[in-house]
Rosetta silent file (secondary structure, phi, psi, omega in degrees, C-alpha in Angstrom):
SEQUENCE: XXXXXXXXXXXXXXXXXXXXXXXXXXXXXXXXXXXXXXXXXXXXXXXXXXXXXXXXXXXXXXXXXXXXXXXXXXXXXXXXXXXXXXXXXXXXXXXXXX
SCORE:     score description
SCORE:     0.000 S_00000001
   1 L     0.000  137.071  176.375   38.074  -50.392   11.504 S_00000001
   2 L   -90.088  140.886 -160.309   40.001  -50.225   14.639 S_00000001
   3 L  -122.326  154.209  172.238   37.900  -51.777   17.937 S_00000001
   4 L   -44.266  148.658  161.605   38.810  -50.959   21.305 S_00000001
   5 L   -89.401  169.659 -162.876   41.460  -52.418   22.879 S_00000001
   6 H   -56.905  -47.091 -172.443   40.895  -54.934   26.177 S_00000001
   7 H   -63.610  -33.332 -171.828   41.901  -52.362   28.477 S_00000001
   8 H   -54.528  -59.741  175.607   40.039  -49.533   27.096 S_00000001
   9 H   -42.060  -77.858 -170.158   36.950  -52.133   26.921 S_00000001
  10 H   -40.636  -54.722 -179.647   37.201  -53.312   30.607 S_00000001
  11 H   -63.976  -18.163  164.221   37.079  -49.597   31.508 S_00000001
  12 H   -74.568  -12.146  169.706   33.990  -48.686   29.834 S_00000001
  13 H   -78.459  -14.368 -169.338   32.322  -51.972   31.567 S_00000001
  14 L  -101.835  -15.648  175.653   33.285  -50.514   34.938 S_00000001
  15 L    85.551   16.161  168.839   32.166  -46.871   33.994 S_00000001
  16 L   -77.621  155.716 -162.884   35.845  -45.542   34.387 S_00000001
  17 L   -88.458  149.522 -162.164   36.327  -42.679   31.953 S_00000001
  18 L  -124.735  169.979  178.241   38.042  -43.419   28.775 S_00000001
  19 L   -71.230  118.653  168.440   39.314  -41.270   25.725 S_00000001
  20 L    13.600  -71.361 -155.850   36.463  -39.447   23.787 S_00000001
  21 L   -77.847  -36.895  178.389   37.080  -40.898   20.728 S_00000001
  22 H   -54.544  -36.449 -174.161   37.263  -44.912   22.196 S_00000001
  23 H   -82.757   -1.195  161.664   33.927  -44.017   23.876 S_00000001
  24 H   -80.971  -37.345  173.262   32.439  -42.827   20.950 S_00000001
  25 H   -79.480  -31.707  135.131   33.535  -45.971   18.778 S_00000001
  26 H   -63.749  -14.887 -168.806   32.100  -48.220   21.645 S_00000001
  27 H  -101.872  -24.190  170.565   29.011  -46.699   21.775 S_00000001
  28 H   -95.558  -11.285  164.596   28.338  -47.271   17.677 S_00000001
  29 L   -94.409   90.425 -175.964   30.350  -50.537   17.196 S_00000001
  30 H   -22.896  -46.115  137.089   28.747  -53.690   17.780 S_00000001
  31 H    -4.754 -113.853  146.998   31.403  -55.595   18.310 S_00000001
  32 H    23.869 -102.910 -167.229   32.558  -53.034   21.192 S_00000001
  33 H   -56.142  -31.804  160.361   29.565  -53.184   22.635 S_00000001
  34 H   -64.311  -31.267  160.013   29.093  -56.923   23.024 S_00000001
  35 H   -42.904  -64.324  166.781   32.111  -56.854   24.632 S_00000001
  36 H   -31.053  -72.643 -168.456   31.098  -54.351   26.948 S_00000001
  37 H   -63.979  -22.210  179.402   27.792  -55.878   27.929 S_00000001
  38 H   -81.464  -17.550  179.440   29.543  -59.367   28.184 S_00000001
  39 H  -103.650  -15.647 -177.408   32.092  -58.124   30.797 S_00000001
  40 H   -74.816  -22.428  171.858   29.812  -55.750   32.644 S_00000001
  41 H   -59.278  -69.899 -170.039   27.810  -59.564   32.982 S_00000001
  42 H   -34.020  -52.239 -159.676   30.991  -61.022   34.175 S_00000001
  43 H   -71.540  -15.774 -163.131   31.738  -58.163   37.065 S_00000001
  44 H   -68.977  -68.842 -174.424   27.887  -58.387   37.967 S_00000001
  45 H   -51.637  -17.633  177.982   28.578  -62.088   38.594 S_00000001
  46 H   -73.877  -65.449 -168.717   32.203  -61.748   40.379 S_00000001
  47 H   -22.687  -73.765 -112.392   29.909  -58.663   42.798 S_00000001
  48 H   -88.578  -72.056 -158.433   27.469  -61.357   43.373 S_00000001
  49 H   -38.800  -46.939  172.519   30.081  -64.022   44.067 S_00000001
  50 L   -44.025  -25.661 -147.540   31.630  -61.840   46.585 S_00000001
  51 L  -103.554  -33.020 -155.719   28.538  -62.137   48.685 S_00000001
  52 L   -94.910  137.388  164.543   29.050  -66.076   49.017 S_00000001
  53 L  -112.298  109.425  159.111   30.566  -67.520   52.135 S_00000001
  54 L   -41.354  128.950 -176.330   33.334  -69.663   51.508 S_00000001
  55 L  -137.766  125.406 -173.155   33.652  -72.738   53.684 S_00000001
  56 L   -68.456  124.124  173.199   36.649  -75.003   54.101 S_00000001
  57 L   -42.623  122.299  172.784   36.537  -78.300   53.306 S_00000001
  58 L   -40.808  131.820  157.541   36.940  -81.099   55.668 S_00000001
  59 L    -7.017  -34.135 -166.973   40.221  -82.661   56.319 S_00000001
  60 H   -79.164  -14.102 -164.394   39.098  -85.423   54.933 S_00000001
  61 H   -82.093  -39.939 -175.580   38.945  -84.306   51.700 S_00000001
  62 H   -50.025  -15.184 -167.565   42.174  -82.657   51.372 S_00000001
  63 H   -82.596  -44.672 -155.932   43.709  -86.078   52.603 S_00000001
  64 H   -91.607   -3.210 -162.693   41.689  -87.807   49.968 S_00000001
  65 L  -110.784 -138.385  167.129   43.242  -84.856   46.994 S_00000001
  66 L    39.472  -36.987 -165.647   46.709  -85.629   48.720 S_00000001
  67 L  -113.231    0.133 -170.229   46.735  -89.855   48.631 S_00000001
  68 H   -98.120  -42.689  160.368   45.047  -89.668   44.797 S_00000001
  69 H   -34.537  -95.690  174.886   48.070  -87.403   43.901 S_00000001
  70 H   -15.714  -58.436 -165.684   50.322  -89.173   45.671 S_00000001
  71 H   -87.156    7.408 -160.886   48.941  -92.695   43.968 S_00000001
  72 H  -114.240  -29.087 -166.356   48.863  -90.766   39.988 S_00000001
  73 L    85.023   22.742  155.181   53.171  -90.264   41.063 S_00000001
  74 L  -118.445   70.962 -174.083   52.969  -86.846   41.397 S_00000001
  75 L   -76.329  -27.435  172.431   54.310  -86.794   44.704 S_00000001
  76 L   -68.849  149.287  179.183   56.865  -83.646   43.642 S_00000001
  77 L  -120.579  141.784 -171.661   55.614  -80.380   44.055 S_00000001
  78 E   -94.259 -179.726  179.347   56.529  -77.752   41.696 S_00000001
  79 E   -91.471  118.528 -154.239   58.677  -75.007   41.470 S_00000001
  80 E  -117.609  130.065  146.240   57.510  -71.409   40.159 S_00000001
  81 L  -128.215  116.574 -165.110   60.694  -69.537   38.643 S_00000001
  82 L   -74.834  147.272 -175.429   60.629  -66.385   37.329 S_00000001
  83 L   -97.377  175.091  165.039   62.555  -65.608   34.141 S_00000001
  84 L   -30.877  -36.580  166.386   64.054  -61.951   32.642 S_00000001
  85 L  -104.767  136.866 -154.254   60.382  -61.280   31.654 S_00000001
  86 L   -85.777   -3.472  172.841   58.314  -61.129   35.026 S_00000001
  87 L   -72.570  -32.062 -176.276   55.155  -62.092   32.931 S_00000001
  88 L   -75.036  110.416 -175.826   56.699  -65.450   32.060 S_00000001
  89 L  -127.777  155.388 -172.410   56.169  -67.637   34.935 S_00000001
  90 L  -133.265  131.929  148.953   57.594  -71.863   34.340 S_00000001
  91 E   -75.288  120.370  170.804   56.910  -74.759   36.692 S_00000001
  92 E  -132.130  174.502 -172.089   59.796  -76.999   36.891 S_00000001
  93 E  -116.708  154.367 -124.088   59.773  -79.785   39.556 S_00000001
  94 L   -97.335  166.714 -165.753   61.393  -79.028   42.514 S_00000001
  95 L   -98.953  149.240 -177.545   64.793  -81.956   42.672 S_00000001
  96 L   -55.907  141.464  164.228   64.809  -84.982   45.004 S_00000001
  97 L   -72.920  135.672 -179.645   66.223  -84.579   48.083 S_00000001
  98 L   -52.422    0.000    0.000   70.065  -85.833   48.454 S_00000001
């Protein structure tokens, strides 16, 4: 049996309309449908997250994320470079200054 694929799923958790036949084969395949109900829980919980007010952290802490770094020897910061496929993204660490 062929099961929806992730996009197809994610659109039936959001109530965008999908092809006949996928929305017929979600609504009798268990699978499917756990799927469904497990991502329409996820977006419920993203909604509800939106709703949360984000508050920045004191100075102090970023200082204290910053000197534990720093003391681990990863004082380099990396480098994001994209390759021929733009899905492929590599960290390489960025070269010592001359």
């Amino acid at each position: 049996m062929r099961h929806c694929d992730d996009e197809t799923l994610a659109a039936l958790a959001l109530g965008e309309p999908v092809d006949a036949f996928e929305a017929s084969h979600a609504r009798e395949c268990v699978r499917c449908a756990a799927e469904i109900a497990a991502l329409r829980g996820t977006a419920a919980r993203l909604s509800d997250a939106a709703l949360i007010e984000l508050v920045a952290p004191p100075a102090s802490v970023w200082a204290g994320i910053e000197a534990q770094v720093a003391a681990d020897g990863g004082g380099s910061r990396p480098v994001l470079v994209r390759t021929a496929a733009p899905a492929l993204v590599h960290a390489q660490p960025e070269p010592a200054p001359a």
